[in-house]
N, C-alpha and C positions, 0 to 999 in steps of 0.2 A: 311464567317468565319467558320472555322470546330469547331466540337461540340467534345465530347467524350463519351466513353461508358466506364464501369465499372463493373468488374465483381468480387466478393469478397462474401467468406464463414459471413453471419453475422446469424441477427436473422429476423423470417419472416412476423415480423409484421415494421409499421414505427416509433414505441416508441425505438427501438433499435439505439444503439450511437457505434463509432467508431471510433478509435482513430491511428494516424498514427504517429510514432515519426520522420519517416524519410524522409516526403513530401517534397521538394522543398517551401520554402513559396515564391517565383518567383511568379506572375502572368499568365506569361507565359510559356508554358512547350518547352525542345529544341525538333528542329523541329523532330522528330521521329514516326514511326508508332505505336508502343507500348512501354508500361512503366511497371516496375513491380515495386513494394514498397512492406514495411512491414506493414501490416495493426493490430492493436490490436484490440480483440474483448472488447467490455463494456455492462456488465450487464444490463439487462432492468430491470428498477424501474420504481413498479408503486405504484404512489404518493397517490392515493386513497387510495387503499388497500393495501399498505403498502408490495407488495411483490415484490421479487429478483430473476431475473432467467429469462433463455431464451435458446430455441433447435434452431440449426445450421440450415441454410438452403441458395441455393445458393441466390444471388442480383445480377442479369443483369442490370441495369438500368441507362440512358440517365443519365449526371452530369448536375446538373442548381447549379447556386449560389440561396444565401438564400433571395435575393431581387426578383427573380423570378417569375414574378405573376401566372402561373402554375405550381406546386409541385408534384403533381400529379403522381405517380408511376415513381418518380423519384427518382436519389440519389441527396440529397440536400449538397454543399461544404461550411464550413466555417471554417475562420481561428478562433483559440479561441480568441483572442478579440473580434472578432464579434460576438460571438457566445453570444443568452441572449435566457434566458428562453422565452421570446416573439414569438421569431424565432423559436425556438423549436417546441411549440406550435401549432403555426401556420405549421409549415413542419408534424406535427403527425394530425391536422385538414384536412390537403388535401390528409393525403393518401400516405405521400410521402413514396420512397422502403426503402429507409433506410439516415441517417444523419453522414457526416463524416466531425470529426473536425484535420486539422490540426494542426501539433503541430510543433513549430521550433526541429531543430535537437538537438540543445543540451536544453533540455526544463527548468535550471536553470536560462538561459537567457528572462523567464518570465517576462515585468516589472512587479514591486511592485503594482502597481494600477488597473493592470489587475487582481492581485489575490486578491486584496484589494474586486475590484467589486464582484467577484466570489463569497467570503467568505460574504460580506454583501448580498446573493441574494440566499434568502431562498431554492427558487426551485431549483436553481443551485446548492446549499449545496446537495442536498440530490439526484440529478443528476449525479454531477461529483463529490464530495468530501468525501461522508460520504463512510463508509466501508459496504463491506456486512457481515451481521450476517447472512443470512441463504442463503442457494440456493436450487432451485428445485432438486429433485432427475431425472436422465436419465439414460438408459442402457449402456453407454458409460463416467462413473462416475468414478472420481479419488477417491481411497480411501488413504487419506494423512496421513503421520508419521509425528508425534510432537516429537522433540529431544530436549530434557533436560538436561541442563549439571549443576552436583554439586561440590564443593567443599568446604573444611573445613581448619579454622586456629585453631586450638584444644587451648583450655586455661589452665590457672592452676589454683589448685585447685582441690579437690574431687567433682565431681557431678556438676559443676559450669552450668550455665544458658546460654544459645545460643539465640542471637542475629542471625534474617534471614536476608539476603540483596538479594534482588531479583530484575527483572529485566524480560520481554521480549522482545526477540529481532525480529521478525516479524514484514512486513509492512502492508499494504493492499492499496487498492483502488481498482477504478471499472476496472480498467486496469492494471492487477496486475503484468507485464512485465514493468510498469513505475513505481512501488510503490517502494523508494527508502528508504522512514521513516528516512528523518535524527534527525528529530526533537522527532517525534514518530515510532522508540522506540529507534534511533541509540545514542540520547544522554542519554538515561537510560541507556543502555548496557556500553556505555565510561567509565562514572561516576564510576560504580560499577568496570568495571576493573583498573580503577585508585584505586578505594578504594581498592581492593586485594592487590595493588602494595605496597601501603604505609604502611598497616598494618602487610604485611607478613615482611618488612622491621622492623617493629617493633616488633614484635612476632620473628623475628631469634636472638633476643637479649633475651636470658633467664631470663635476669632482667625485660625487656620492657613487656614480656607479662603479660594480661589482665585475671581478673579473670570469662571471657565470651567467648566459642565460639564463632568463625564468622564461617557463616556458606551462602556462596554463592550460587548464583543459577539462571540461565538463563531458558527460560522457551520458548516454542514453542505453536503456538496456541493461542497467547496472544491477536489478532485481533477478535480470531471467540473463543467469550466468554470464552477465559480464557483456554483453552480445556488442553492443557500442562500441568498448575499448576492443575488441577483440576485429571489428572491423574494419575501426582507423587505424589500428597496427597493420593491420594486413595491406592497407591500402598505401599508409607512407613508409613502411618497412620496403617497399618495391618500388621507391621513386627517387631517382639520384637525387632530384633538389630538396627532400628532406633528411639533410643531413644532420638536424638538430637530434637524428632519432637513432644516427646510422654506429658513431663508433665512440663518441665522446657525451657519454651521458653521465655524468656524476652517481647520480640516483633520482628513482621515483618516488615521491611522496604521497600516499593516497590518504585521504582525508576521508572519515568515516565513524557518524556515530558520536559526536564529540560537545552534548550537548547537557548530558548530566555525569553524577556521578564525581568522586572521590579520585580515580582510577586513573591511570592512562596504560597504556599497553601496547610494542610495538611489537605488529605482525610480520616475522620475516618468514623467507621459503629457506633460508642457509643461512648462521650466522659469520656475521660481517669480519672481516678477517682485520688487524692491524692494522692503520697506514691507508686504508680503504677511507675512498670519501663519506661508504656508510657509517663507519666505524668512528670516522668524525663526530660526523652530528649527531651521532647518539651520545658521545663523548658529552657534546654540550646540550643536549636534550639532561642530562643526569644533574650536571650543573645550575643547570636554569632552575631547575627544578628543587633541588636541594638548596637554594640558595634562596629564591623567592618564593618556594609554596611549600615545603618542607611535609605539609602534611596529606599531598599528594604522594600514594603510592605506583611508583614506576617497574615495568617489569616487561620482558622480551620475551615473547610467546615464539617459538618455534614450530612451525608444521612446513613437511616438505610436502614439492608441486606431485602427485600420485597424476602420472600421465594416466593411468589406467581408469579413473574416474571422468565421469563425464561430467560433470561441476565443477566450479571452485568456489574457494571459499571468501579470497578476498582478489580484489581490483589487484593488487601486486602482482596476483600469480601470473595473470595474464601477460604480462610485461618479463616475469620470468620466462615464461615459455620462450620469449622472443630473445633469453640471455640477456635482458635488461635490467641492471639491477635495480630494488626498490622494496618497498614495508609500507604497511600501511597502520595509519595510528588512529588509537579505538579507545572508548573508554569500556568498552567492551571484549573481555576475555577468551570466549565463547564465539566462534562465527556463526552456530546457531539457535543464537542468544531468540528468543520470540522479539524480543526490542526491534529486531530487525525488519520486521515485514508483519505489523500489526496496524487495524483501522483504528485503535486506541490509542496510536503515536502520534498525540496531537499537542497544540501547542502547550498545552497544561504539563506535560513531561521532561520540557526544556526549560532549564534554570542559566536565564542569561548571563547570573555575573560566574556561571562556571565555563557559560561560554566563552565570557571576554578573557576569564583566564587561561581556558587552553589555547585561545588567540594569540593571548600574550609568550605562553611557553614556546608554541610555534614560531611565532615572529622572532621573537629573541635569540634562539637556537639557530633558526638561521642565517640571522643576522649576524652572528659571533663566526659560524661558521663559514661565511661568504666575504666577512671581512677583516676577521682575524683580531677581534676587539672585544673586549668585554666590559669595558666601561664606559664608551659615550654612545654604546647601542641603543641604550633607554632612548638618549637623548635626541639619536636622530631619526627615531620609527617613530615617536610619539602617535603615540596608539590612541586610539579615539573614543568617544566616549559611546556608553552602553547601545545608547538612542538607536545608531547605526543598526549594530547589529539584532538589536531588536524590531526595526524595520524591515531587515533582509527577509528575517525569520516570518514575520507578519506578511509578508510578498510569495514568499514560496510557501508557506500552506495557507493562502488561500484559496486555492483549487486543489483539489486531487492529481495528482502527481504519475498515476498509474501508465504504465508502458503502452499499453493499447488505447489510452486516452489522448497519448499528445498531439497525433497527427490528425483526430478528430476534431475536436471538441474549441470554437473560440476563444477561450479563457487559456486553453492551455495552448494555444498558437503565440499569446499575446504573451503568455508569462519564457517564453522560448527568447522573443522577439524584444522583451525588457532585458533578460540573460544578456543576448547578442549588445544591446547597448550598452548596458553594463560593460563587458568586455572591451567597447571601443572606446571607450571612455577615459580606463587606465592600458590597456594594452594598445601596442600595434601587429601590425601582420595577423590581424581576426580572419577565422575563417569557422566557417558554418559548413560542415560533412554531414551528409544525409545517407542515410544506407536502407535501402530495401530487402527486403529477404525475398530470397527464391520463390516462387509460387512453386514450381514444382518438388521443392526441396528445402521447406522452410525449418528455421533451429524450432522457431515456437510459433504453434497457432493458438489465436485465440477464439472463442466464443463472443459471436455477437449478443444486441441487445441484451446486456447488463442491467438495465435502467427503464425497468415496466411498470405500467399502471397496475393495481391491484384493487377491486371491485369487493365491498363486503354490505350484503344485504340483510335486512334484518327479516328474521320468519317467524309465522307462527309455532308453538310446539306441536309434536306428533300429536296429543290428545285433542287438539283444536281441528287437526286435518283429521282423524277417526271421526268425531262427534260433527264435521261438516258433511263426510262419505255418509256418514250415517243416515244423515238430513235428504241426501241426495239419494241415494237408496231409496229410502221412503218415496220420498216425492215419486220416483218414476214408477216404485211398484205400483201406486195409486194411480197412476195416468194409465200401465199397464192392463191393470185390471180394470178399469173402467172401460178401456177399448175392447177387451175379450169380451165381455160381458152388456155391451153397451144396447143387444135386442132388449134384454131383461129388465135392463134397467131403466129403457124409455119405455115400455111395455106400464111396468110399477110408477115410474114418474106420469104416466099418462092417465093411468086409471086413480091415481092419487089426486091427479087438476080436476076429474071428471064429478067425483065424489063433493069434493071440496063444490062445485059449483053447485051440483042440485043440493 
């Protein structure tokens, strides 16, 4: 039986993982002498000490499957159902050169109960699902642009109060060529453009408008702590003409996560005091809710801003820091739910009509609360049908999404570039903020070449190269000894032609 060998740019320890989206899942490979695939590099996490990051280096090494009982400076193969933290373990115990897991081609066709395992299996959580917040620095370091895009629906009124709806749209995971984020962050981003659509529809009626800003806003860097929002604060926080930011801000609304699930859950840093515009809309977030979905359960998650950490947890806090009030609404309880930052969060995990319904909770709750109505709000959002937002969703994961990808890569310039039109479409006052990080001082670097060729040759086994060394051995010692020996032997070959003739 022929063996194979493998050659592929990873990481040069055997804690490193590797991910292929385009393997054959075949057993078999057809009969050929080499293969080439796309190989995706994945971050080394180490689960002790808590750190992310890994330098390039090449991997030669024999393929065994992960049943194997010599691991050994090899590459060990699994498909991801087989793959358990157990195996893992044991292939980083022996030494092995490195671990690759196949992936089917189109990877939506995950079942349910493989990712079911996955998400219950802690070590596997923080392996393959969770995001990375930091990476090692190298000399060979991406320094990435966060693009930020705003826009505004201007209210009437002198001096009136702005409402934010925000939103990031970045994906992550440890293989950031498969981070797709439908769920996190593709159904935030939906939401909030459906919201632009229906409200600019309201607000082109000079009668219809609100005595509030809306004041939208997509945000980049939203995986790796926030980095985006925490820019465009910095930057319109210090400029008198963005006063929509400065002292009359109602509340922030961050959209996040809002694409499955039963659940809604509003993340605040402080809860909302009486008489507060937050304290409002949650009033009629409870309403809506209890009135039209009854079997949605609603609930207010409380965690304060810990200046002392260096993360957060959601888009809000960023805005608290700034003493901006805001919460952000999640169908998720947990801020570090694996849902968050998984290559598995792809379109197959978002259930549209739960989408359009938390659309609908959204829209109506603000709608009650902007215009002090609770009976012809149906009638004048008229909220659209599914099509929409299962278009949005079909738009934004179809590229990868990942933070170090968007100022790369064509696809994802173009889906920035549809965003921005989108926005000018229902908003005015668009504006597109770009922020670069320090070279000398950056929040996060990243690691290039993600996205390498991987080479797999087919060989003979060890008993075909013994019994050929064997062959060749031979051979030479017979040329050897006929050169040592070679007076004697024409001497005998001489006198053997002489006989033969008389």
């Amino acid at each position: 039986m022929c063996g194979s060998m493998m050659t592929l740019r990873s990481s040069r320890v055997a804690a490193l993982l590797l991910l292929s989206a385009h393997l054959l899942q075949a057993s078999a490979l057809p009969a050929a002498s080499s293969y080439e695939f796309t190989a995706y590099r994945m971050q080394q996490y180490n689960l002790q000490q808590d750190k992310r990051g890994c330098r390039g280096a090449i991997v030669v090494a024999e393929a065994r499957s992960a049943d194997d009982t010599t691991l050994t400076r090899r590459c060990v193969i699994m498909k991801l159902p087989d793959f358990t933290a157990e195996r893992y373990l044991e292939a980083k115990r022996q030494n092995a050169a490195a671990v690759l897991i196949l992936l089917p081609q189109n990877i939506s066709t995950v079942p349910e109960d493989v990712i079911q395992v996955l998400a219950d299996d802690i070590a596997l959580c923080y392996m393959i699902l969770m995001p990375l917040r930091s990476t090692a620095i190298t000399d060979n370091s991406i320094i990435t642009l966060e693009v930020s895009l705003t826009g505004v629906l201007p209210g009437v009124g002198e001096d009136p109060p702005t409402i934010v709806i925000t939103a990031h749209y970045d994906s992550s995971g440890l293989a950031p060529w498969l981070a797709y984020g439908a769920d996190s962050n593709g159904s935030g981003v939906t939401v909030l453009l459906e919201l632009a659509r229906l409200f600019q529809r309201l607000y082109s009626d000079p009668r219809n408008k609100a005595p509030y800003h809306l004041l939208f806003s997509l945000t980049g860097g939203g995986k790796y702590n926030f980095l985006g929002t925490k820019r465009w604060l910095e930057e319109n926080m210090d400029h008198a003409e963005s006063s929509l930011l400065h002292d009359n801000v109602a509340f922030v609304l961050c959209l996040d996560t809002l694409g499955s699930g039963d659940e809604l859950f509003l993340h605040v840093s402080r809860p909302p005091k009486p008489g507060t515009p937050q304290y409002g809309f949650i009033q009629q977030l409870e309403e809506v809710i209890s009135s039209r979905f009854p079997w949605v359960r609603f609930g207010t998650v409380h965690k304060k801003i810990n200046l002392q950490e260096s993360t957060v947890a959601w888009e809000h806090e960023r805005y608290g820091m700034k003493h901006i009030p805001g919460f952000t609404l999640s169908h998720l309880e947990d801020p570090r739910s694996e849902r968050r930052g998984s290559i598995l969060d792809t379109m197959s995990q978002v259930d549209i009509r739960k989408l359009k319904r938390n659309t609908v909770i959204i829209a109506e709750s603000l709608a009650r609360y902007m215009y002090n109505l609770s009976d012809k709000v149906r009638e004048l959002l008229q909220i659209g049908h599914s099509l929409r937002l299962s278009a949005l969703m079909n738009m934004l994961t179809s590229v990868p999404r990942a933070t170090q990808l968007m100022d790369k890569e064509p696809q994802q310039t173009l889906l920035i570039n549809s965003l921005e039109q989108e926005f000018k479409r229902y908003l005015q006052q668009v504006h597109r903020h770009a922020f670069r990080q320090d070279r000398k001082d950056p929040d996060v670097t990243f690691f290039d070449q993600m996205k390498q060729p991987m080479m797999m040759y087919r060989v003979k086994p060890a008993a075909f190269d013994l019994f050929l060394g064997g062959c060749i051995a031979g051979y030479l010692g017979v040329v050897y000894y006929a050169i040592q020996n070679f007076g004697s032997l024409y001497t005998k070959l001489k006198g053997t032609v002489k006989s033969k003739q008389q």
